[in-house]
N, C-alpha and C positions, 0 to 999 in steps of 0.2 A: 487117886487124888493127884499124884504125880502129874501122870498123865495127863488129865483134864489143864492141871498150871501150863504144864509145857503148850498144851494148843493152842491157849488162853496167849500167851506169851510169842508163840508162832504169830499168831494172830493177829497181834498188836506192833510186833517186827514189820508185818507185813503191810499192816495199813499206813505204818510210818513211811517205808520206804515206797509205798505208791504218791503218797502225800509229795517226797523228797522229789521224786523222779516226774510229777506232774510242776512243781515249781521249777525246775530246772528247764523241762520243755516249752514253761510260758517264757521266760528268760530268754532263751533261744529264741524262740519268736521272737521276741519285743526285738535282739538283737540283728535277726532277718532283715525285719521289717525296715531297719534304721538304715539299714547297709541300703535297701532297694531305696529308699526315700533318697541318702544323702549320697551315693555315690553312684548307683546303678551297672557299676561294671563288668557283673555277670550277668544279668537281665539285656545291656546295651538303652541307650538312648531312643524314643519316640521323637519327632520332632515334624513340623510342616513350615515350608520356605515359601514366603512369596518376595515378589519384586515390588517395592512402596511407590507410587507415583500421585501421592498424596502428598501438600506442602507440609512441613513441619515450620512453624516459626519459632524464631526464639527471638522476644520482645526485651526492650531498652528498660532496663528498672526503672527510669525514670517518667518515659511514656504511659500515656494508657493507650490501649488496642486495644479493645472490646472484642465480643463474638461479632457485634458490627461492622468490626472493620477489616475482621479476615473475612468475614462474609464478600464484601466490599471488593477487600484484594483478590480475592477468587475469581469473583464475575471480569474483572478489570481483564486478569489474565486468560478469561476462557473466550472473550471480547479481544484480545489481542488488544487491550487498552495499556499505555502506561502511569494513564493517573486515573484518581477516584479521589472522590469527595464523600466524607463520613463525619457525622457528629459535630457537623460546622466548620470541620478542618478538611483540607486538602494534601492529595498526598501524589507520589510520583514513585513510580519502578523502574527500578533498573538494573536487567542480568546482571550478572557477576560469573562469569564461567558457565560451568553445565549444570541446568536443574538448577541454581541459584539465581538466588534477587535481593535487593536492596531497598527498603521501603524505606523514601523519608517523607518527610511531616516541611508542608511547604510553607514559609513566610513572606508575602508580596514586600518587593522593597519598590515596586513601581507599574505605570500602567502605561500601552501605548491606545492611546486616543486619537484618531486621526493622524499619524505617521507621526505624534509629540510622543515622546517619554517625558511623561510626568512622575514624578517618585511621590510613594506615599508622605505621610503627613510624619514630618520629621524625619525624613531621610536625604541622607544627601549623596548626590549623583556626579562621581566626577567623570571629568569628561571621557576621557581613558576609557573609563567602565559604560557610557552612552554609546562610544564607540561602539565597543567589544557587543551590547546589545543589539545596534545596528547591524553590524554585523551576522551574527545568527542568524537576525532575522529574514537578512537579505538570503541567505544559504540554506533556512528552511531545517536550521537545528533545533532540537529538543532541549539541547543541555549544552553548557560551555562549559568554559574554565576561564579562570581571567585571576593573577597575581594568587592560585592557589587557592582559588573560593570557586567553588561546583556553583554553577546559575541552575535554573529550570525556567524554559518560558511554556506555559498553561494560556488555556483559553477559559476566561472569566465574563461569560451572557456575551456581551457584543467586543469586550476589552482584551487586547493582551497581556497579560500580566506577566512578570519577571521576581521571580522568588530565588530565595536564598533558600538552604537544605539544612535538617539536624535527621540525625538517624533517628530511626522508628523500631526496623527490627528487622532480621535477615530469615528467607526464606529458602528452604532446601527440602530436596525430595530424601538428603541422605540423613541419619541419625546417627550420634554418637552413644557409645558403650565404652566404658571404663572399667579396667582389672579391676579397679578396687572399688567399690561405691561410695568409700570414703572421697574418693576423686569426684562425685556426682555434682556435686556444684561448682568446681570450675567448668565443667564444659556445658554448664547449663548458663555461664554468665554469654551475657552480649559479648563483649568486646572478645571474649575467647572465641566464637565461634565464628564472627568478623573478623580474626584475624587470620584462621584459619583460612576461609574462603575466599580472604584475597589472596594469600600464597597459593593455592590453588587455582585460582584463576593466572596468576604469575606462571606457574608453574616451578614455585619456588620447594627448597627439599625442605626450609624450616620456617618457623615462625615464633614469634614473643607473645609472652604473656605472662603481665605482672612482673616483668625483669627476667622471667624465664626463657628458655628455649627451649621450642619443640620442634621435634623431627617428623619428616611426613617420608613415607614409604608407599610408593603404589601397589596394589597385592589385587588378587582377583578379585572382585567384586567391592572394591572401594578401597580405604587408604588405612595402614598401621602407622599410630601415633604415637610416638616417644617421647619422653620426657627428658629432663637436663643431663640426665645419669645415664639415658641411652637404655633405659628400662622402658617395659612394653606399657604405654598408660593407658589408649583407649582402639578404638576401630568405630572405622567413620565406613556406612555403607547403607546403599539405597536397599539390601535385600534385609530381608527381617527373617530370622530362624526361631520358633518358640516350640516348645514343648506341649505335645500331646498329651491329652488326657491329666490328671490331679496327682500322678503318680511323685513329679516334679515340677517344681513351680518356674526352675530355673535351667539355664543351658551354660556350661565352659565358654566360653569365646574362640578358644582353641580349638574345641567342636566345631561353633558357628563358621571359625572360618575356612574349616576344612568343607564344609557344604556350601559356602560361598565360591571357593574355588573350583565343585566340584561342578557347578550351575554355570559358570561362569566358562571353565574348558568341556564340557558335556562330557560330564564323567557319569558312567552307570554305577559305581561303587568308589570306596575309600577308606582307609583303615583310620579307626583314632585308637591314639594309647593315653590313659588318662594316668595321672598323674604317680598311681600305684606303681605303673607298669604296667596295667593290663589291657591289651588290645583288643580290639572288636571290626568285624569287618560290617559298612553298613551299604544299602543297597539305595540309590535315590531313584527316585519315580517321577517323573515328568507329569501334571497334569494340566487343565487349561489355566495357564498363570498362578501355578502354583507348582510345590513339589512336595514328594512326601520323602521322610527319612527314616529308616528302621532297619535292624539288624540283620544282616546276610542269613537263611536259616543253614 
């Protein structure tokens, strides 16, 4: 009878501790699993680069620019045109450095009709500024300047028209990423990203924004952005790096721009050490306008 209790009790020891020992191994898992999702450091990073030569815009809040009018802006550019006409308005481009443009939204302040400048209806024309339009014209310019006010002269059916400029919205082949995503709506405002691109064109090291200053850094494959504190806030670059497969939805930056650099001096490999400590050597592959990135085996 003994007996029988004792096996009876072996028994029940023993399906306890398969029970104990199969929760603790899903545990593990689940814990596996979290580590491969959110860090990847022993697995190493999948990733595929290409070079963007698609415009990115970023639009005036207070504009509208439809899918019409990047439509618009597109043909203009691939036409080698600097204006276009969308939605009853007219509009005028104008580079700003490399890969950038400047779209603005035109308002006729006048017309020439048989070699008269006449000004539209309630505007007034001083002489100075008739000049400064004669002039252009005679010299075969697009655009002036005159007392700090950008002109554009456009051709309207038979008329020459003379327009005044308000910004629209800037266009760029490069994209900005921010450390923090918290950061995501400053560099997604106009004036942030306008001001940027004119210090770029300057070839200035800093710019404002909102009373701030920011630092600009040239680095392979596009620019490192700092903020007031001299802390790392975003990277401005025409290549794009994203992640392979569902494994990761997201990439370091610090990653991204080590295969920026790596594209950028044709490098076959490159070590990243991510934030643990833990390094990975990974190998990049060249392919037709693109690249692949995956870990050394």
């Amino acid at each position: 009878m003994k007996t029988m209790k004792n096996k009876i009790k072996k028994i029940i020891y023993l399906l306890l501790l398969i029970a104990v020992l199969s929760a603790c191994t899903g545990n593990l898992g689940n814990s596996d699993s979290q580590t491969y999702h959110g860090n990847l450091s022993e697995q190493g990073y999948q990733a595929s680069a290409i070079r963007n030569s698609e415009m990115i815009l970023t639009v005036k809040s207070s504009e509208l620019f439809d899918g019409n009018g990047r439509t618009a802006f597109l043909s203009a550019l691939e036409q080698e045109k600097q204006q276009f006409n969308v939605n009853d308005a007219s509009y005028h481009i104008e580079p700003v450095g490399e890969y950038s443009y400047r779209i603005y939204r035109l308002t006729p302040i006048a017309e020439t009709i048989l070699n008269r400048i006449e000004p539209m209806e309630g505007v007034v024309l001083s002489e100075e500024l008739i000049g400064a339009i004669q002039k252009a014209q005679q010299e075969n310019q697009l655009t002036f300047e005159h007392r700090g006010m950008f002109y554009v002269l456009s051709q309207s059916k038979k008329a020459a028209q003379v327009s005044t400029v308000s910004d629209v919205a800037v266009a760029s082949q490069y994209h900005l990423e921010t450390y923090d995503p918290a950061d995501n709506e400053i560099v997604q405002a106009f004036d942030f990203v306008l001001n940027l691109t004119l210090a770029l064109e300057q070839d200035a090291r800093t710019f404002s924004y909102q009373g701030d200053t920011f630092g600009i850094l040239s680095v392979p494959g596009g620019f490192t952005i700092s903020d007031s504190n001299f802390e790392l806030f975003a990277e401005y670059s025409n290549i794009y790096v994203i992640p392979k497969g569902s494994a990761i939805s997201s990439l370091p930056l610090k990653f991204k721009n080590l295969v920026r650099d790596a594209i950028e001096n044709e490098k076959s490999n490159f070590t990243f050490t991510d934030s643990s400590g833990n390094s990975t050597e990974y190998n990049i592959e060249e392919h037709e306008n693109a690249w692949s990135v995956s870990p050394a085996k």
